[in-house]
Every structure is written in structure tokens, then in C-alpha cells.
C-alpha angles and dihedrals in degrees: 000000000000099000089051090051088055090046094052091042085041097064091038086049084049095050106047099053085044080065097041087054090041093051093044089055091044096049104134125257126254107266149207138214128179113236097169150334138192135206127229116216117256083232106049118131134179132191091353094304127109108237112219130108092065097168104156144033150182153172143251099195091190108049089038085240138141118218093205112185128210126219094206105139083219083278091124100020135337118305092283146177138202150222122204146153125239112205119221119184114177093342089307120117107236099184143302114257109188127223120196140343131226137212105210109211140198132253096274094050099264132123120248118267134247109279084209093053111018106014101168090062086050132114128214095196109191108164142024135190144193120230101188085187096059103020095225134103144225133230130198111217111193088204110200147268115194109160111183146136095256101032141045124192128161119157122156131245121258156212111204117200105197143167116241091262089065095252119157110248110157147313138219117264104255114234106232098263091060086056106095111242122209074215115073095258131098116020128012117219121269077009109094135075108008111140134054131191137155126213115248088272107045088245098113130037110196122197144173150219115231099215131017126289101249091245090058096059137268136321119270124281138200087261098035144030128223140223131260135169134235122213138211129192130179104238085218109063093021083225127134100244101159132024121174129191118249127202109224116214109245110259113286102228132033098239116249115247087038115246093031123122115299119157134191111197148149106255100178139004125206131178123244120168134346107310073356120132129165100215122203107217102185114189115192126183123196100242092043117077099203136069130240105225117190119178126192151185111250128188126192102189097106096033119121117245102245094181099114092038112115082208136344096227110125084354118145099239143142109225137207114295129234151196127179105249092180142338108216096208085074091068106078104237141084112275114196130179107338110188111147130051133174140166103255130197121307116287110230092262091058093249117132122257123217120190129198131196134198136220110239092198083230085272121133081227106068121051134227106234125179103203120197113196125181107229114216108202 
């Protein structure tokens, strides 16, 4: 009586852990949804500066304050920032006021030259971030590439410590594959630094390169997509202690007319969780307006450590891994240039909000959209 007992209680045991493991897999993943947005006007200006290129943005929870970046080469104004205030009143965006505006400048005090008329002076500044220990902030430079028979530019990619007056105070010490090469290895143009993020204690700054380093294979297609890294530096010692290798998603749409530009990149980076990154992938095709934005939840716990791999081409590694979070064609509305993101005050309901921007290129063509989503854990 016994055994058959066992046999009947076996097979229940059995089944019932079967369902835990299954319910643990099946847990479902972190969410977004949109609950407002606002546009800012193609021709706003404040203090004397054209506002446009936002391609970054952060926030001073305690001060109830955004930290928004430029990429203006210095064409329109001086290489800027801004500080503004984004009104939220019940979970609906009112309206954006801002606050002050920043010249960055470079290690000797200056500010960076014109990219029209002194390039090689110029900043391509891409991302900012807040750090409320030190007070201070940090600033991605793409730096630049422009090999032609007429021109030569290479200038290396960046991170910019600097005080909130804009003042130089020091940078990370690059590893070699981030230096431009006249050769095609290391960095492509309008490719490198994009996103910032610090870990939940300031210890640790991440970044990434939007399009793959010309040893680890080629930019994405329409049919395949391509490999980037993602880097990681200990704010402490400035120094590259950790890269890991990112699969890109192919390009959304075939470009119209076929073989024009047509581009699939990560555009901003924010932490999430321990070894946890939500990760902007923007895809944008010559004949479609619009952009297609995915965002997804990365962890980096598995991921091999690259750092010391001349190129991750036929290479025995475990990537990144990744999980869609959101695709924002399913929303309905027209997405530009989204190039910014950051976790923003506490909805009414106590859920986290998490705001994107995007980078109008300073066209009349593109749009400036501030996007607040509620994120569902």
C-alpha cells in the first residue's frame, strides 16, 4: 500500500515543480506603456540658443530637474546643455520650462570649436548624466572619422567628467579599439560613444558603441544584424575593466529608393537592475520618415568579458542577452529620432516613469518629442 502510495504522490510531486519552473520561465517581462508626450517647437529658443539635437537626457531626482544635451558641433551655438523642468500634472505631460543653458567646454578651458570651420576643435556631444554624490556630470563625445581625398579628421571618442558649470575635469582612459584609425580598424564614423548610464551606486559608468567596431564585422543590414560592444569603466580608477559583445536586430525597413542610407544602432543605454540595461535600438530607412524604436531588457550577467578580444568575429562567446520591452511602431504614432532615455519621478499610482527624447537633427522636418511611458515590472 505504501509503494502505491509513493507512485500516485511521485508523479504529483513531479508535476507540480514541472509548473513552478514553468511559471518562473514564463514570468512575464517588465512593460511600457505611453501616458503622454509633448512636442517641442522646431523654433524654440532660449536664452539666444536654438534648441534641437537633444540627444540625451537625465534626472535630478532631487531637485525635480532634467539635465537635456545638445549635439550641436558648435554649427548653431556653442556645444550646450540644458536644464529644464518637465511638468507633470496627474501622469500628463503640461508642458517643459527650461532652466539654464551650458557651454561645455574642453580641457584647456575653451569652448569647442565650429565643426564647419575648425573641426578638429569640434564636439559631438551624445549623452549626459547626473552624478547626485559628486555633483558633477558626465558627457559622451563621438568624436569623428572622415576619411577623404581631400580631408582628413580623426579625432577619438570621449567621456567628459565635468562640473555643472561645464568646466573640464577629467576623462577615462580609452582602451585601444575606441582610438580612430586612418586604417579600417577601431571605430566607424557617427558610430562610436552614444549611450551613458551609471550603476545604482555611482561606482560604475557603462557605455556603448552605436555601430560595430570594423574588426568585429559589418554594420547591420535589412537581412542581418551586426555586432556592437558595450563597455564598462570603474569611475574610480577611469580605467576599461569590462566590455561585452551586443547583437544588434537587422534594419527594420528596406530603404526606398533600394541601396540608400539606411542605418540599425544603439542610441542610449540605462540601468535597470543588477547586470540589468534597458538598451534603445533606433532603425531608420531613407523613404520612411519615422523611425522604428525597440527597446529591450539586457542582462550582462552570462556575457563573456571581450575585453581582451582583438575582434569578436568566429569567436566562442556568450553575448548579451536580450528581451523586447517595447516596439514603438505598435503604438500608433509617429516615433522620430529617439536618442535619450532616463527613469523620471513616480507616476500616482507609485510605478516608475521613464521618459525618452529625440534628436530632431535641427531639420524642420524631424520633430522634437518628449515620450513618458509607465513602466509595469
Amino acid at each position: 500500500m505504501r509503494n502505491l502510495l509513493l507512485l500516485v504522490v511521485l508523479p504529483a510531486l513531479l508535476f507540480s515543480c514541472s509548473n513552478l519552473k514553468q511559471t518562473a520561465e514564463n514570468k512575464p517581462n517588465p512593460s511600457l506603456k505611453l501616458i503622454s508626450s509633448i512636442e517641442i517647437p522646431f523654433d524654440k529658443t532660449f536664452q539666444n540658443t536654438k534648441v534641437g539635437g537633444l540627444s540625451g537626457i537625465d534626472y535630478d531626482a532631487k531637485n525635480d530637474l532634467y539635465y537635456l544635451i545638445s549635439d550641436d558641433r558648435s554649427a548653431f551655438n556653442d556645444s550646450r546643455f540644458y536644464t529644464a523642468k518637465i511638468r507633470l500634472l496627474e501622469n500628463k505631460v503640461e508642458g517643459i520650462d527650461f532652466q539654464s543653458v551650458t557651454t561645455l567646454k574642453n580641457e584647456t578651458g575653451e569652448v569647442f570649436g565650429n565643426w564647419n570651420t575648425a573641426p578638429t576643435t569640434s564636439a559631438d556631444p551624445e549623452d549626459i548624466r547626473f552624478n547626485p554624490i559628486k555633483n558633477t556630470l558626465v558627457w559622451s563625445n563621438e568624436g569623428a572619422r572622415v576619411i577623404t581625398a581631400d580631408k582628413e579628421i580623426l579625432q577619438n571618442p570621449s567621456l567628459n567628467f565635468m562640473d555643472l558649470k561645464g568646466n573640464f575635469l577629467y576623462n577615462v582612459t580609452l582602451p585601444e579599439n575606441l582610438k580612430m584609425q586612418k586604417l579600417e580598424k577601431g571605430p566607424r564614423n557617427n558610430g562610436t560613444l552614444e549611450g551613458i548610464t551609471f550603476d545604482k551606486k555611482y561606482k560604475n559608468i557603462y557605455t556603448n558603441i552605436e555601430e560595430p567596431l570594423f574588426q568585429d564585422g559589418n554594420q547591420a543590414s535589412t537581412s542581418k544584424g551586426g555586432l556592437i560592444r558595450l563597455y564598462q569603466f570603474n569611475v574610480k580608477t577611469k580605467k576599461n575593466t569590462a566590455q561585452f559583445g551586443y547583437q544588434l536586430e537587422p534594419i527594420a525597413l528596406e530603404p526606398n529608393p533600394k541601396g540608400s542610407f539606411a542605418v540599425n544602432g544603439v542610441t542610449a543605454i540605462q540601468y535597470y537592475g543588477k547586470n540589468q540595461l534597458l538598451v534603445v535600438e533606433r532603425s531608420y530607412s531613407t523613404g520612411t520618415q519615422a523611425c522604428t524604436i525597440k527597446v529591450f531588457l539586457c542582462d550582462l550577467k552570462k556575457a563573456t568579458n571581450v575585453k581582451n578580444f582583438p575582434s569578436l568575429q568566429n569567436q566562442k562567446l556568450e553575448l548579451v542577452s536580450k528581451k523586447l520591452m517595447l516596439n514603438m511602431d505598435d503604438l500608433g504614432i509617429f516615433i522620430d529620432n529617439i536618442e535619450g532615455l532616463t527613469f523620471g519621478p513616480k507616476l500616482t499610482n507609485g510605478n516608475p516613469s521613464i521618459i525618452f527624447v529625440s534628436d530632431n537633427n535641427f531639420s524642420d522636418k524631424q520633430k522634437t518629442q518628449i515620450l513618458v511611458f509607465e513602466l509595469f515590472k
